[in-house]
C-alpha positions as a Markdown table, in Angstrom:
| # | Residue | x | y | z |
|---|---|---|---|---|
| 1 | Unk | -1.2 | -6.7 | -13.5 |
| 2 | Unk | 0.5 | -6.6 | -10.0 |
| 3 | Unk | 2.9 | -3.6 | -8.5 |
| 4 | Unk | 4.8 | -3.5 | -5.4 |
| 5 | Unk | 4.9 | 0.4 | -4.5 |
| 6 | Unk | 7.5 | 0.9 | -1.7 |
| 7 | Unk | 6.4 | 4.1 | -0.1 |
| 8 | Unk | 7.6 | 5.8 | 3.4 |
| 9 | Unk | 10.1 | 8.8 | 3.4 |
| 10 | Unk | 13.2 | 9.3 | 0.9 |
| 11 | Unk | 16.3 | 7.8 | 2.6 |
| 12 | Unk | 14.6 | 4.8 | 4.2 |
| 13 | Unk | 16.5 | 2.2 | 1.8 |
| 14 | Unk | 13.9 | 2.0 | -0.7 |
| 15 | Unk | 16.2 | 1.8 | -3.8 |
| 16 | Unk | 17.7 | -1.0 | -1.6 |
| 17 | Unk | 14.6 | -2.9 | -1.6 |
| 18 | Unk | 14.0 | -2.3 | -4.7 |
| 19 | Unk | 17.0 | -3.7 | -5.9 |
| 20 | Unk | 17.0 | -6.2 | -4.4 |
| 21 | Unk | 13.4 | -7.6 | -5.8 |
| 22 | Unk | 14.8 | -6.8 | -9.2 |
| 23 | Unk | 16.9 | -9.2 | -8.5 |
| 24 | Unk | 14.0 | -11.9 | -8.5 |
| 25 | Unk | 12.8 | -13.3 | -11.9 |
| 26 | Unk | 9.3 | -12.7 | -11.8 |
| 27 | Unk | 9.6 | -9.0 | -10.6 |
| 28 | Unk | 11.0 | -6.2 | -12.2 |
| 29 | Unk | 11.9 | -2.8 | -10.4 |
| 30 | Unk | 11.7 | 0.2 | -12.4 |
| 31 | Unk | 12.9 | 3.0 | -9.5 |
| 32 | Unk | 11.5 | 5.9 | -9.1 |
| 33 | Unk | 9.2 | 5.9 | -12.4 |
| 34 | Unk | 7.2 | 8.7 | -11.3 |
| 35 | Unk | 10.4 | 10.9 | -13.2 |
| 36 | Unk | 10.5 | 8.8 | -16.0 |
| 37 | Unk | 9.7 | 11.3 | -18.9 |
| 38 | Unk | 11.5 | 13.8 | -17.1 |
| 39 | Unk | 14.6 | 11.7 | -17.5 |
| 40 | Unk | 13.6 | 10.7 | -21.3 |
| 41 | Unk | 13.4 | 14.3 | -22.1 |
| 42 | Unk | 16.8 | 15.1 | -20.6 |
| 43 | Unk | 18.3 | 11.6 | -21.6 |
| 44 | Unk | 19.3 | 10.7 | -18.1 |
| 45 | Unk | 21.2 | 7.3 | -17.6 |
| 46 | Unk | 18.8 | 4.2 | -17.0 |
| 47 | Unk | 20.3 | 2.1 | -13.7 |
| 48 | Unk | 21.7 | 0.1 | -16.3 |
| 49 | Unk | 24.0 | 1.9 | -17.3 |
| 50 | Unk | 23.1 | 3.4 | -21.0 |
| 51 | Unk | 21.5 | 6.8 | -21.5 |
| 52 | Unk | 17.7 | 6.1 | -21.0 |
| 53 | Unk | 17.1 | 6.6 | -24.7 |
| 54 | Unk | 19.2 | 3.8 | -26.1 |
| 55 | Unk | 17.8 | 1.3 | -23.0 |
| 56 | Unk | 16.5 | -1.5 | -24.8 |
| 57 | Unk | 14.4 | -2.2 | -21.9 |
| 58 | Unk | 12.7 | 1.1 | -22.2 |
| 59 | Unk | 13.0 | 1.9 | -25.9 |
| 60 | Unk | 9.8 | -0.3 | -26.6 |
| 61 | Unk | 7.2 | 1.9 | -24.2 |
| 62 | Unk | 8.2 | 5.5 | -25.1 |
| 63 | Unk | 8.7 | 4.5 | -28.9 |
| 64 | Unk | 5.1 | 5.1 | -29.9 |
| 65 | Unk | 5.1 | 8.2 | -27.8 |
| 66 | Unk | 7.9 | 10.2 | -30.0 |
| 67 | Unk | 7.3 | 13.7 | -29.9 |
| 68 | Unk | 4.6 | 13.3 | -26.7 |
| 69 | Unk | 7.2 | 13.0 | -24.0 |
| 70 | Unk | 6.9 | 16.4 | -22.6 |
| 71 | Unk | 3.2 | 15.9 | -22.5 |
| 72 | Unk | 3.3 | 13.2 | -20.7 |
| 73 | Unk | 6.1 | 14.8 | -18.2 |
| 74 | Unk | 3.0 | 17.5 | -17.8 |
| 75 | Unk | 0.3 | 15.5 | -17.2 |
| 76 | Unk | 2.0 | 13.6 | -14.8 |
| 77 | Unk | 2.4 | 16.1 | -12.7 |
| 78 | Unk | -0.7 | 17.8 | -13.7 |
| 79 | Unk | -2.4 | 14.0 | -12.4 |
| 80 | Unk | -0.2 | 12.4 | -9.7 |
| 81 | Unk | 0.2 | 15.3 | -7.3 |
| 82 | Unk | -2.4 | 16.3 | -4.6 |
| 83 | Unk | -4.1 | 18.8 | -6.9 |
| 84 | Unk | -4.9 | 15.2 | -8.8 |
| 85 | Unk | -7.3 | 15.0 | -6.1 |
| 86 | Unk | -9.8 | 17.6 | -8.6 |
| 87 | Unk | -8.8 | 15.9 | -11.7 |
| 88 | Unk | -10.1 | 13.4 | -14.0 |
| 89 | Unk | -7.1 | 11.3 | -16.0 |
| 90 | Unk | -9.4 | 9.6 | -17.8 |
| 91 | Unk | -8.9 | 8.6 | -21.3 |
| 92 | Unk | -5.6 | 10.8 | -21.0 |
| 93 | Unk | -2.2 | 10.1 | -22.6 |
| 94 | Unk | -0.5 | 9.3 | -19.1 |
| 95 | Unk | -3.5 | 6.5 | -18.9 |
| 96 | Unk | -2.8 | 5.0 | -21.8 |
| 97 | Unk | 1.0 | 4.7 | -21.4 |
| 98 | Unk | 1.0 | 3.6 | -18.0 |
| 99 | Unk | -1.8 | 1.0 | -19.4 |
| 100 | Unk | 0.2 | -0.3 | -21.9 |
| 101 | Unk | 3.2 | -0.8 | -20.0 |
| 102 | Unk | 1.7 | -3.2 | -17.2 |
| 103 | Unk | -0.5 | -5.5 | -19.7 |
| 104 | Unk | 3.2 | -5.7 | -21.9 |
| 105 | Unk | 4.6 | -6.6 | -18.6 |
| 106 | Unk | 1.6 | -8.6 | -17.0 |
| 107 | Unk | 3.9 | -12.0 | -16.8 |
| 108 | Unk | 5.9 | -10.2 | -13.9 |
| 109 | Unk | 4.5 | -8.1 | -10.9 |
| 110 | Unk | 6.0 | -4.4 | -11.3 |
| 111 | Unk | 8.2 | -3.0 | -8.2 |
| 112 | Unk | 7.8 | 1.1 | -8.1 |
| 113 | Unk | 9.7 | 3.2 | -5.8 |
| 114 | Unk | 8.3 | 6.4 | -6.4 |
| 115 | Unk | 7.3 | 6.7 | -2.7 |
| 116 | Unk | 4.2 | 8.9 | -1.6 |
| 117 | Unk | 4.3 | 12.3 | -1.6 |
| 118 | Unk | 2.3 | 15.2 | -2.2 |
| 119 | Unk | 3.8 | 15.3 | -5.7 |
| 120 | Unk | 3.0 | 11.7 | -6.2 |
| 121 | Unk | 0.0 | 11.4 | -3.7 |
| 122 | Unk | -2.2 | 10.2 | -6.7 |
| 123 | Unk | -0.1 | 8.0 | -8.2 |
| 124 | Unk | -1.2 | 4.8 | -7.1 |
| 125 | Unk | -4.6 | 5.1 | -6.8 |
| 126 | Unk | -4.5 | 6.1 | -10.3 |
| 127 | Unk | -2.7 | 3.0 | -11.1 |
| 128 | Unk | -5.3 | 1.1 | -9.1 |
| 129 | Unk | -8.4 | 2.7 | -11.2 |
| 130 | Unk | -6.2 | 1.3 | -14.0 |
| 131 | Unk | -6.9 | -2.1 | -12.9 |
| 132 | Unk | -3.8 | -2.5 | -11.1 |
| 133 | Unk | -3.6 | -4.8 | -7.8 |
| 134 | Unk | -1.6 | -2.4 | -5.8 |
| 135 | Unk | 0.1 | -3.7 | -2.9 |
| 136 | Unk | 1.6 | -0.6 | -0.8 |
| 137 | Unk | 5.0 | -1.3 | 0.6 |
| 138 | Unk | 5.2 | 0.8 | 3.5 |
| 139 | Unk | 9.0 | 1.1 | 4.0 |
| 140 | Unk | 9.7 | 2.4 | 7.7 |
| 141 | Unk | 13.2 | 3.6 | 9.1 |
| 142 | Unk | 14.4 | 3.6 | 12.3 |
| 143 | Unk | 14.0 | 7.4 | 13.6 |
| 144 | Unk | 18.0 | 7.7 | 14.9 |
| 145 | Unk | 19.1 | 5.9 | 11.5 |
| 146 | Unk | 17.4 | 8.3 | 9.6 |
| 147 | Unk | 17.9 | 11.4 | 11.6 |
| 148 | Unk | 21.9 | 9.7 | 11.6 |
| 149 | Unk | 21.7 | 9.9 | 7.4 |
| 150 | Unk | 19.8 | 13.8 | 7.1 |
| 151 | Unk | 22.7 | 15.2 | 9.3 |
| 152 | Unk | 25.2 | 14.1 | 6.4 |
| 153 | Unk | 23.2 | 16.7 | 4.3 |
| 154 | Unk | 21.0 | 16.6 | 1.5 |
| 155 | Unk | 20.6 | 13.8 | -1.4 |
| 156 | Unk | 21.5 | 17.3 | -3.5 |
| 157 | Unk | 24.4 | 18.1 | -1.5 |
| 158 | Unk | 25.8 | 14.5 | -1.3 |
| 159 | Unk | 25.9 | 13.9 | -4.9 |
| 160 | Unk | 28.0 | 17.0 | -5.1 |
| 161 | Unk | 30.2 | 15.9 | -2.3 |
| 162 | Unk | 29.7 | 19.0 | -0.3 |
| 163 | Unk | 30.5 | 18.0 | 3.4 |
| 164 | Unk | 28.2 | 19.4 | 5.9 |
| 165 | Unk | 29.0 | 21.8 | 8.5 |
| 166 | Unk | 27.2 | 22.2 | 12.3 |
| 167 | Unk | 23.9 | 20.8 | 12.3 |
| 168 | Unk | 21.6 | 22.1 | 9.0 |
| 169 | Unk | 18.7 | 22.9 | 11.6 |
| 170 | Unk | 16.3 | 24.1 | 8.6 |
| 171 | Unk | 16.9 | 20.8 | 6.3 |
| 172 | Unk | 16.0 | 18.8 | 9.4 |
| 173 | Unk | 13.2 | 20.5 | 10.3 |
| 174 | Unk | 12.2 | 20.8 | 6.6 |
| 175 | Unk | 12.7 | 16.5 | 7.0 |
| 176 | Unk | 10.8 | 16.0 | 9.8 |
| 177 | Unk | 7.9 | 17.4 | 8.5 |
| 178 | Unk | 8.7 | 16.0 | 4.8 |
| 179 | Unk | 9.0 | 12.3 | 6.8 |
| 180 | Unk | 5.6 | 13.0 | 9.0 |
| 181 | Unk | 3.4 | 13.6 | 6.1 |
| 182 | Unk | 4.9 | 10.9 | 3.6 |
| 183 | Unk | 4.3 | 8.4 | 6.6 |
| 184 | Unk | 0.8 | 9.8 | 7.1 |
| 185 | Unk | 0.0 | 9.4 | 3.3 |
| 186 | Unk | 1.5 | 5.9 | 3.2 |
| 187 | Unk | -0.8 | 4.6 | 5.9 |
| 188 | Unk | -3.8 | 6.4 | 4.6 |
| 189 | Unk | -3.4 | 5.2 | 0.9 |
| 190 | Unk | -2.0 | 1.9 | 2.0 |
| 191 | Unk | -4.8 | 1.0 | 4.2 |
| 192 | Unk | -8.3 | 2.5 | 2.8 |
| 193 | Unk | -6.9 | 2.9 | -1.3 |
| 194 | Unk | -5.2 | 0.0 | -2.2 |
| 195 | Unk | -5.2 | -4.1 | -2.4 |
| 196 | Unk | -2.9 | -4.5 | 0.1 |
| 197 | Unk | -0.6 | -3.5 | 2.4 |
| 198 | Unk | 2.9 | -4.6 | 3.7 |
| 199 | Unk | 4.6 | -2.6 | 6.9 |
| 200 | Unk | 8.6 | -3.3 | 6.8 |
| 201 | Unk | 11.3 | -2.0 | 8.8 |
| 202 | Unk | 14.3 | -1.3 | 6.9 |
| 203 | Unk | 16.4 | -2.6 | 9.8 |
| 204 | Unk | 15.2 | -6.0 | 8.9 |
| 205 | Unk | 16.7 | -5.5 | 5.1 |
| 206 | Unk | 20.1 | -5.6 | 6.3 |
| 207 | Unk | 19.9 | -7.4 | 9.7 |
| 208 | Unk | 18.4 | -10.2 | 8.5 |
| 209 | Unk | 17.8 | -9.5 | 4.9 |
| 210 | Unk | 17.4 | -14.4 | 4.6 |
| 211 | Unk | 14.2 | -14.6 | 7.1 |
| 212 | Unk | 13.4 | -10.6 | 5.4 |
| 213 | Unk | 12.7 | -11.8 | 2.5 |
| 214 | Unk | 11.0 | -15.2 | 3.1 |
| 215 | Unk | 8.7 | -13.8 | 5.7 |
| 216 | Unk | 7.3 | -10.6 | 3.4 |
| 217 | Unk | 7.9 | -11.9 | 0.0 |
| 218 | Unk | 8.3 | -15.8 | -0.1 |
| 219 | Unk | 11.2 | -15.5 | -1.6 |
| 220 | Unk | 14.9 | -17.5 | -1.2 |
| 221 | Unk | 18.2 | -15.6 | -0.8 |
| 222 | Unk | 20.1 | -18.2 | -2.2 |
| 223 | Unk | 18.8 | -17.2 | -5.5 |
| 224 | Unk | 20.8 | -14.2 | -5.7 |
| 225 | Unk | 23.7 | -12.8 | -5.3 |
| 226 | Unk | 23.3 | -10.3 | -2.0 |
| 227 | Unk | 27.0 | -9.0 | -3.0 |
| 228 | Unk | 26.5 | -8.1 | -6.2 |
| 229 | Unk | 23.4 | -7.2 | -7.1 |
| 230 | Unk | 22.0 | -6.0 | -10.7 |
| 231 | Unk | 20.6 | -2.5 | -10.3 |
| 232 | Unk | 18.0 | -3.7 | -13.7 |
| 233 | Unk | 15.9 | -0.5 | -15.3 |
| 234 | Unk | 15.4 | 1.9 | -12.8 |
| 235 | Unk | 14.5 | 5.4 | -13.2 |
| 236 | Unk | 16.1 | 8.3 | -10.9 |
| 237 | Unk | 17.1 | 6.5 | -7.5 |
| 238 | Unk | 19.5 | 7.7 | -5.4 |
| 239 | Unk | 23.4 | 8.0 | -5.8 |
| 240 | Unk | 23.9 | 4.3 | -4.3 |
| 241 | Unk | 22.7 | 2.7 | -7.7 |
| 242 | Unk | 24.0 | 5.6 | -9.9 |
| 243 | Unk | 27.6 | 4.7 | -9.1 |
| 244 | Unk | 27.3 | 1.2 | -10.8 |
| 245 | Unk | 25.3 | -1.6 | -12.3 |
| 246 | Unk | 25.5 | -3.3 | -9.6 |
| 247 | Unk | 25.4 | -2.8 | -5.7 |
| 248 | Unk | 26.1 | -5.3 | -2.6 |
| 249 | Unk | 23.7 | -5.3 | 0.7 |
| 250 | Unk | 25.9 | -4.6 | 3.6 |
| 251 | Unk | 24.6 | -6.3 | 6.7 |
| 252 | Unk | 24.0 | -3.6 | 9.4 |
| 253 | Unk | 23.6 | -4.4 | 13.2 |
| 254 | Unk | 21.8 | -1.5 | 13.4 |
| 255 | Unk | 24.1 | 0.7 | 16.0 |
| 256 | Unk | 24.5 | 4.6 | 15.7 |
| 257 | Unk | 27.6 | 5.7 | 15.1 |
| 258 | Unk | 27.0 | 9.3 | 15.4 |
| 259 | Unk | 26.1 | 11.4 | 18.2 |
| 260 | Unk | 22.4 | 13.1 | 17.5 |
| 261 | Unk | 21.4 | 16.1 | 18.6 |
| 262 | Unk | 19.4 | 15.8 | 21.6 |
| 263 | Unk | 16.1 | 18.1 | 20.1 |
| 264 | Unk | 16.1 | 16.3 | 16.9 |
| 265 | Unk | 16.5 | 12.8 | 18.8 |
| 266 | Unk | 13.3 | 13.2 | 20.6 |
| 267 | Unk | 11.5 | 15.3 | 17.4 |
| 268 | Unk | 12.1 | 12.7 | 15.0 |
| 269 | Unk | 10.7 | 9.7 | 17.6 |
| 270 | Unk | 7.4 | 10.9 | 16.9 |
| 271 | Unk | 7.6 | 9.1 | 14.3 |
| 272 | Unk | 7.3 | 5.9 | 15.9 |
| 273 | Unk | 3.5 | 6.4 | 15.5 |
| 274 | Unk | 3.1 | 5.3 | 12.4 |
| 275 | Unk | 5.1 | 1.9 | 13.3 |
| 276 | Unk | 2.0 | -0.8 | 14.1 |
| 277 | Unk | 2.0 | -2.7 | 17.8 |
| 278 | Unk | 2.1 | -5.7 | 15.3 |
| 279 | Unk | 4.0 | -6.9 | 12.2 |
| 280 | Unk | 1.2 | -6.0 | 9.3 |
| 281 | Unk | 1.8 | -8.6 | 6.5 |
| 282 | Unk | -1.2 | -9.1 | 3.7 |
């Protein structure tokens, strides 16, 4: 049983990458999982277009738990956030679900993008315990490409299409501390509390996305599609893969094409401490 979790702040491309390995036969990518039985319980739509309920790649794991769903929404928040730190999940519903699913699905390695946070600190040591090999992703953005994305606003406010006015100087200060910490977890977990650990700049996605995916995953470009790509079974993800069943990777060189406030330039470079001196490949 072997899982992928890409990890590093929200709006780093991981629904990109994840994507994109879905695209792969021998890996699956299921999103952002760690909201799964919250979107069973409100019957939100699975990446592939049907309402997660009638998905018959999903139907088969949750069928068995009829009636439990809301449990399991509780315990996984109850086990996966920092206060999972003091508790067991031994032996608990969440266990055996999550058990279930990777030996039904032990013939492909599992690609999670529920990222690390201190609502989902836990998760993937949990997943390890469950006899998981856990390979952390650590997904790393440039710090002007993502300061470049937070001044378009919120994930919130984007799907509503509210245009931002003037600089939202408490979001990006709420973001620079949300994007410290969920690179400080990453490391930690990925380095001491896992089986292995991958470090990836997201600028090498969509510069190079051919030598990208041969040098961290072995894998051949010409196998797929890079324009049209099958968004698969995800759970929750951002809008990009909500808007279709399919999404294209746009090459980027890279260049900003906004102009950055000069305080939040310079903040959000701190940043580039959790970027190694060396490509980290295991």
């Amino acid at each position: 049983m072997n899982c992928f979790y890409i990890s590093g702040y929200g709006r780093s491309g991981s629904t990109v990458l994840d994507t994109l390995l879905t695209n792969f036969d021998g890996l699956e990518g299921i999103g952002e999982a760690t909201n799964l039985f919250d979107c069973i319980h409100n019957n939100e739509y699975c990446s592939c277009g049907e309402p997660i309920l009638e998905c018959e790649y999903w139907k088969p794991f949750f069928k068995e738990y009829n009636g439990k769903i809301n449990k399991l929404a509780i315990e996984t928040r109850k086990y996966e956030g920092l206060r999972g730190l003091f508790k067991k999940s031994y032996n608990s519903i969440y266990d055996q679900f999550w058990t279930n699913y990777f030996k039904s699905n032990s013939n492909v390695d599992i690609v999670d993008s529920s990222k690390i946070s201190r609502k989902t600190f836990m998760r993937p040591i949990i997943f390890k315990r469950l006899g998981v090999n856990v390979t952390i992703v650590h997904l790393y953005k440039n710090s002007d490409l993502l300061l470049q994305s937070l001044l378009k606003g919120s994930n919130k406010d984007l799907n509503k299409g509210v245009k931002v006015e003037g600089i939202p100087h408490i979001f990006l200060l709420r973001s620079f501390v949300g994007a410290f910490f969920a690179n400080l977890f990453t490391c930690l977990i990925g380095r001491f509390f896992s089986n292995g650990y991958k470090f990836i700049e997201y600028e090498e996605i969509v510069v190079d996305c051919d030598t990208f995916l041969v040098n961290h995953f072995g894998l051949n470009s010409s196998l797929v599609d890079l324009e049209n790509l099958n968004c698969g079974h995800g759970v929750s993800g951002n809008r990009v893969r909500k808007k279709s069943k399919s999404i294209s990777l746009r090459k980027s060189n890279g260049n900003i094409s906004l102009t950055l406030p000069i305080f939040y330039k310079y903040l959000f470079r701190v940043l580039v401490i959790f970027k190694p001196s060396k490509p980290i490949i295991e």
